[in-house]
Backbone bond lengths (Angstrom), bond angles and torsions (degrees), N, CA, C in turn:
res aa  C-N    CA-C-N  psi(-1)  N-CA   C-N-CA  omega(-1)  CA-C   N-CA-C  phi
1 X - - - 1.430 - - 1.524 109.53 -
2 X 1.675 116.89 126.07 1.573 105.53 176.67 1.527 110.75 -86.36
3 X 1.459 105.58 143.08 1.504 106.27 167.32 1.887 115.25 -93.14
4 X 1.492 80.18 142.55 1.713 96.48 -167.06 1.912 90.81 -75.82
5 X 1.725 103.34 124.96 1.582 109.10 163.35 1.444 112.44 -89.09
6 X 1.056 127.14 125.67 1.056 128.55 156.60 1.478 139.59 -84.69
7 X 1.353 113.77 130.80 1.872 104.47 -155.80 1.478 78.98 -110.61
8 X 1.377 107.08 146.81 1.512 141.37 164.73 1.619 97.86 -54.50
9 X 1.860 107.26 122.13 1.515 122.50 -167.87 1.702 89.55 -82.65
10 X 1.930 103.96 134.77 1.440 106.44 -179.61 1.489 98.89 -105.46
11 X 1.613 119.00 124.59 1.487 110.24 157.76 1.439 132.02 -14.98
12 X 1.248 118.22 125.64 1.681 114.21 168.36 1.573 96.59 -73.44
13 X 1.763 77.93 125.86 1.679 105.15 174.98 1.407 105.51 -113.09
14 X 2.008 121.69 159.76 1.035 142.60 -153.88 1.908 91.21 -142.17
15 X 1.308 118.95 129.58 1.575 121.41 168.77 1.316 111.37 -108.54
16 X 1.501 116.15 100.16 1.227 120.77 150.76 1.415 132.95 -117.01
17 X 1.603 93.39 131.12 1.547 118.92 177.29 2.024 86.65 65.00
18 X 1.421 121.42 43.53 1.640 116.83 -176.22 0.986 115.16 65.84
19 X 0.978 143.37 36.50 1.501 140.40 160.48 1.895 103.63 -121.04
20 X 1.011 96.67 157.97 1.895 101.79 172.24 1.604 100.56 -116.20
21 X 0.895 89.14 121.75 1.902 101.15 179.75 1.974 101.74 -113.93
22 X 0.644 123.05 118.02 1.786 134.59 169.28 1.331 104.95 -61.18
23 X 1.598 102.70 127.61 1.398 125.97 -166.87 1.590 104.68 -48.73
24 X 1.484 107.11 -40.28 1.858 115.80 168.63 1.435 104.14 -60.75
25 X 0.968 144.10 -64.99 0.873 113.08 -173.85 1.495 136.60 -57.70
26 X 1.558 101.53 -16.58 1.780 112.89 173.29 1.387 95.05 -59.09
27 X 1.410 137.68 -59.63 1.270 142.26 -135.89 1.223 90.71 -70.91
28 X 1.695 129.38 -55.78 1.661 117.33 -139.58 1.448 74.83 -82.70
29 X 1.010 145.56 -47.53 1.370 128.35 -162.59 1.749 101.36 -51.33
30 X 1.290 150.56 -81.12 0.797 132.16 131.43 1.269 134.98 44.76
31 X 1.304 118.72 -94.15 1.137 138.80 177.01 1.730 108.97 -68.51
32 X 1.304 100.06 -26.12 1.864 98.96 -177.49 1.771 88.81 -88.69
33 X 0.852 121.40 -42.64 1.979 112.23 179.07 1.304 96.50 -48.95
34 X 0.980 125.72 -49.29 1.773 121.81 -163.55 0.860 115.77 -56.29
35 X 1.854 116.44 -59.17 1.558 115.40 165.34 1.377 129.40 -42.50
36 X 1.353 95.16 -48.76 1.705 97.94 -171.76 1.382 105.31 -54.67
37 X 1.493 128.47 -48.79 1.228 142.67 160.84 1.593 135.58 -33.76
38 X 1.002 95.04 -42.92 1.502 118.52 158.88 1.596 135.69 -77.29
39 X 1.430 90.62 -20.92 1.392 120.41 172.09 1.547 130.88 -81.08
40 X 1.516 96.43 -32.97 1.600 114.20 -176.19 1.338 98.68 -104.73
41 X 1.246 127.17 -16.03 1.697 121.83 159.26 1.591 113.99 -64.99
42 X 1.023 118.81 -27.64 1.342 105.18 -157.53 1.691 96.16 -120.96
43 X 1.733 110.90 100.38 1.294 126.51 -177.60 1.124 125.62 -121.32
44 X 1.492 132.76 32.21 0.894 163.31 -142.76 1.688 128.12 -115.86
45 X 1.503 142.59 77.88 1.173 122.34 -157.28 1.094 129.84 -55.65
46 X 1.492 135.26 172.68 1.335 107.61 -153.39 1.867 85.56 -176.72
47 X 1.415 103.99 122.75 1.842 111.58 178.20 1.706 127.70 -74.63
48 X 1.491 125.99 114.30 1.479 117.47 -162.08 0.929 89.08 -101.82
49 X 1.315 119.56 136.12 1.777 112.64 160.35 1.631 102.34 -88.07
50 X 1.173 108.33 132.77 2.079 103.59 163.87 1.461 89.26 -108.36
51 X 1.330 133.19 148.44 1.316 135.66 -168.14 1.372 119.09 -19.22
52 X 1.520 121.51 -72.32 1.102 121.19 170.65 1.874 122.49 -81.43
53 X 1.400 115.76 -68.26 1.425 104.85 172.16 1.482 118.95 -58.73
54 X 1.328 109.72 165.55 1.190 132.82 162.26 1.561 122.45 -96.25
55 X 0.980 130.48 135.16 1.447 136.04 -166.06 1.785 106.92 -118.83
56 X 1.148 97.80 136.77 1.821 108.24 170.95 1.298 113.02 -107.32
57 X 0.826 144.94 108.84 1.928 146.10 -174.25 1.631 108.10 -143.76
58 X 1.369 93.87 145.92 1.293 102.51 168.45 1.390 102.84 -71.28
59 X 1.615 122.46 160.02 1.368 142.39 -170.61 1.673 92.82 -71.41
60 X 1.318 108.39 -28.09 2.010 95.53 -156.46 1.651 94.50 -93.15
61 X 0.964 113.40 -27.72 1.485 99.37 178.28 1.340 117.85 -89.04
62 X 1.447 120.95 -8.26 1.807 119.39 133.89 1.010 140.70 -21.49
63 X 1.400 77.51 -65.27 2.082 96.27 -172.70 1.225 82.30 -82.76
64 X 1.496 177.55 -29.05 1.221 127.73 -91.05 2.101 65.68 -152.61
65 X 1.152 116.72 -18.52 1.437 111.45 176.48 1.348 127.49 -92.05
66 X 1.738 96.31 -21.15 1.580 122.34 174.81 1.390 87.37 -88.12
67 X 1.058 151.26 -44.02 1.877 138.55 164.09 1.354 121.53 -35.78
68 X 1.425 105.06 -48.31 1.453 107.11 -174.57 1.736 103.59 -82.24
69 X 0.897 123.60 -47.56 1.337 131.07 172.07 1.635 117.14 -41.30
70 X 1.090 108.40 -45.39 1.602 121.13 178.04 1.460 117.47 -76.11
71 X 1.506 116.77 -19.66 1.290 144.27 170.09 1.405 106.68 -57.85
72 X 1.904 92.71 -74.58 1.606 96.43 -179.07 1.203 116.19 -43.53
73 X 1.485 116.80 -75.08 1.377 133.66 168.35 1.729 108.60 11.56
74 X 1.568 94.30 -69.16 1.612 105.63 -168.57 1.212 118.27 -76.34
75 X 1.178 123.22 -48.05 1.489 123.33 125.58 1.563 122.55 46.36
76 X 1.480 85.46 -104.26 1.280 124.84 174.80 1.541 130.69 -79.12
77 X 1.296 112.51 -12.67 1.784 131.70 143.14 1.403 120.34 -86.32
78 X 1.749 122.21 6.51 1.385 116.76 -171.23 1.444 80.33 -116.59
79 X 1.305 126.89 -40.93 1.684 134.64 -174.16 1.305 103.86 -67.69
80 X 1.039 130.16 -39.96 1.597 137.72 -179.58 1.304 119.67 -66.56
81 X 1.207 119.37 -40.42 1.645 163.33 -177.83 2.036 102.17 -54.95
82 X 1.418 92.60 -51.09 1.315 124.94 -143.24 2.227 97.66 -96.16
83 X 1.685 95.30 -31.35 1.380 89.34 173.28 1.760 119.54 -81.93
84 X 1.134 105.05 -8.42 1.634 115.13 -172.73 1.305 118.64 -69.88
């Protein structure tokens, strides 16, 4: 009976200008332009309710706290992820 070897899976890599950059890393780059992009469009004030007060904020420092927040978040499920 042959035994199946298994070779250690290598990231899909991308060569630019000679370098190999990982397809992840294309994306968050990507995906982090968008936000920022999306972020500096939308400047607009805008009313939060937190249960009781009401809040006045600009729209970009909304998103831009729900960014960092969503960051951590993952963060800390990729670190967690990562001790197992």
């Amino acid at each position: 009976m042959a035994q199946k070897t298994t070779r250690p899976h290598a990231p899909s890599t991308l060569s630019v200008k000679g370098r190999d950059i990982r397809m992840r890393t294309i994306g968050i780059v990507v995906l982090a332009a968008a936000a920022i992009w999306f972020i500096a469009a939308n400047t607009a004030s805008v009313d939060i309710r937190l249960w009781i007060p009401v809040l006045t904020l600009p729209l970009w420092a909304v998103l831009a706290a729900t960014l960092l927040a969503g960051m951590a978040i993952g963060g800390l499920i990729v670190r967690r992820r990562a001790r197992r």
